[in-house]
N, C-alpha and C positions, 0 to 999 in steps of 0.2 A: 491625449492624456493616457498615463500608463494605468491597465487593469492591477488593482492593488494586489490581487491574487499572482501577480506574474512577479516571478523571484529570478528572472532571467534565467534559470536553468531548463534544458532541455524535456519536453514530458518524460521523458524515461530515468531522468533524474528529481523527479519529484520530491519522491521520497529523502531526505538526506542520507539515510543509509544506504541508497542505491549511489550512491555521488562517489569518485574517487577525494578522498580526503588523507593529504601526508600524517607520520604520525606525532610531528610537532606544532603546538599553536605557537609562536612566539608574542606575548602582550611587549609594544613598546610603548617610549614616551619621546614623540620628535614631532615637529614641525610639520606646516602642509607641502612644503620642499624639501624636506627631509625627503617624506614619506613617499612622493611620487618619484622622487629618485631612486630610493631602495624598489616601490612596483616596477620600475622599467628595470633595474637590475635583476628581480625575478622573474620579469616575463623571458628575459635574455637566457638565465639560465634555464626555463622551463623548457625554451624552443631546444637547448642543447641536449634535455633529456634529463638533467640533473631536478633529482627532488629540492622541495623548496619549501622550510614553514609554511604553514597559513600565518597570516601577520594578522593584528587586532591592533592599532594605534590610538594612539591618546594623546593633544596637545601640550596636557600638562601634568605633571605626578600629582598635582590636586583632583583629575578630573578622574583619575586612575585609580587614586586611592576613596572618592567618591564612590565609584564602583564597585571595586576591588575589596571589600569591605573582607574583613577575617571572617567574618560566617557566609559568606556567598563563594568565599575562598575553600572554607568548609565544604560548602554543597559541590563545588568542583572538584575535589579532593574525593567527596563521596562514590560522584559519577564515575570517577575514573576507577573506583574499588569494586563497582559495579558492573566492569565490562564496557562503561561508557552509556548507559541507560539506566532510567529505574522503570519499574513498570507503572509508576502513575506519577504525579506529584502528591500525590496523598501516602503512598509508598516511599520516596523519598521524604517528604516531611515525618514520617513515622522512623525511618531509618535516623534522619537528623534529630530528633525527638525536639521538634519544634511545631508551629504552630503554623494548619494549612496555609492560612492564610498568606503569613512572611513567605514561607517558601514559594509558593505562589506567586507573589509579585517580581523574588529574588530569583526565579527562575525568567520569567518573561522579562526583565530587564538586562539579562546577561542574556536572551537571545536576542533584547534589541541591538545589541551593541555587537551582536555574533560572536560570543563568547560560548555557545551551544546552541544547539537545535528543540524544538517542540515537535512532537508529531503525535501526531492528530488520530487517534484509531481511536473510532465509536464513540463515547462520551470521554472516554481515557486522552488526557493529555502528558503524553510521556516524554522527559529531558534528557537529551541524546548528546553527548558528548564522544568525538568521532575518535579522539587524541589522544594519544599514549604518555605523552607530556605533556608541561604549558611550562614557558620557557618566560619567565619575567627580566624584561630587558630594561633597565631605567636607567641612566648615567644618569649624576649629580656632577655639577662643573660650577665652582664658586668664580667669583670675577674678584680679582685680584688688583687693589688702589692701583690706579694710573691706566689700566685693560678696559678696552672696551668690551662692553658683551657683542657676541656674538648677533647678527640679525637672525631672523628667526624666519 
């Protein structure tokens, strides 16, 4: 069984700020074939040396927009006004002039999904966003009488 503590990165990358991280997120919306076709296209390009988004996928623009919510979009927006940190989430919630508690959950959800970081210094849990953009990728493709859709 894996240690829930273990985040696969190296002890020296603990930290997420100690991590090498590009300075685009790209969110899409594709398939679990999409999606592993595009990972092995970026590991290809990574071995060649070429930077490459951080990806964040979503199987459907309902599950993105779920997410994706305009005030979490907000808090993202914040982070990145901030250097890509706040120094708390009470700190951010103050800056958002919302309510600890929403931010609070609106943070830990957008780092389940690895949409930002938490880190953890002394009681302080502070939202670390590494990214200088977030690139929202979503094609809409309607099926046209007599087309079949595409498989998925």
């Amino acid at each position: 069984m894996t240690d829930p503590t273990d985040n696969g990165w190296p002890d020296k990358y603990s930290d997420p700020r100690d991590r090498p991280h590009p300075s685009v997120l790209r969110v899409t919306v594709e398939s679990f074939d999409e999606m592993r076709e595009d990972t092995l296209d970026t590991v290809s390009a990574l071995s060649e040396g070429e930077e490459q988004a951080a990806v964040v996928s979503f199987p459907t623009v309902g599950e993105l927009r779920k997410i994706l919510t305009d005030r979490r979009l907000e808090l993202l927006q914040t982070l990145m006004e901030t250097e890509g940190a706040a120094e708390s989430i009470t700190a951010l919630a103050e800056d958002l002039d919302r309510d600890y508690r929403t931010v609070h959950d609106d943070v830990s959800l957008l780092a389940d999904y690895g949409l930002l970081f938490v880190i953890e210094e002394g009681k302080a849990k502070r939202p670390y966003l590494p990214y200088e953009r977030i690139h929202l990728d979503v094609e809409l493709v309607g099926v046209r009488g007599g087309e079949e859709e595409a498989p998925a």
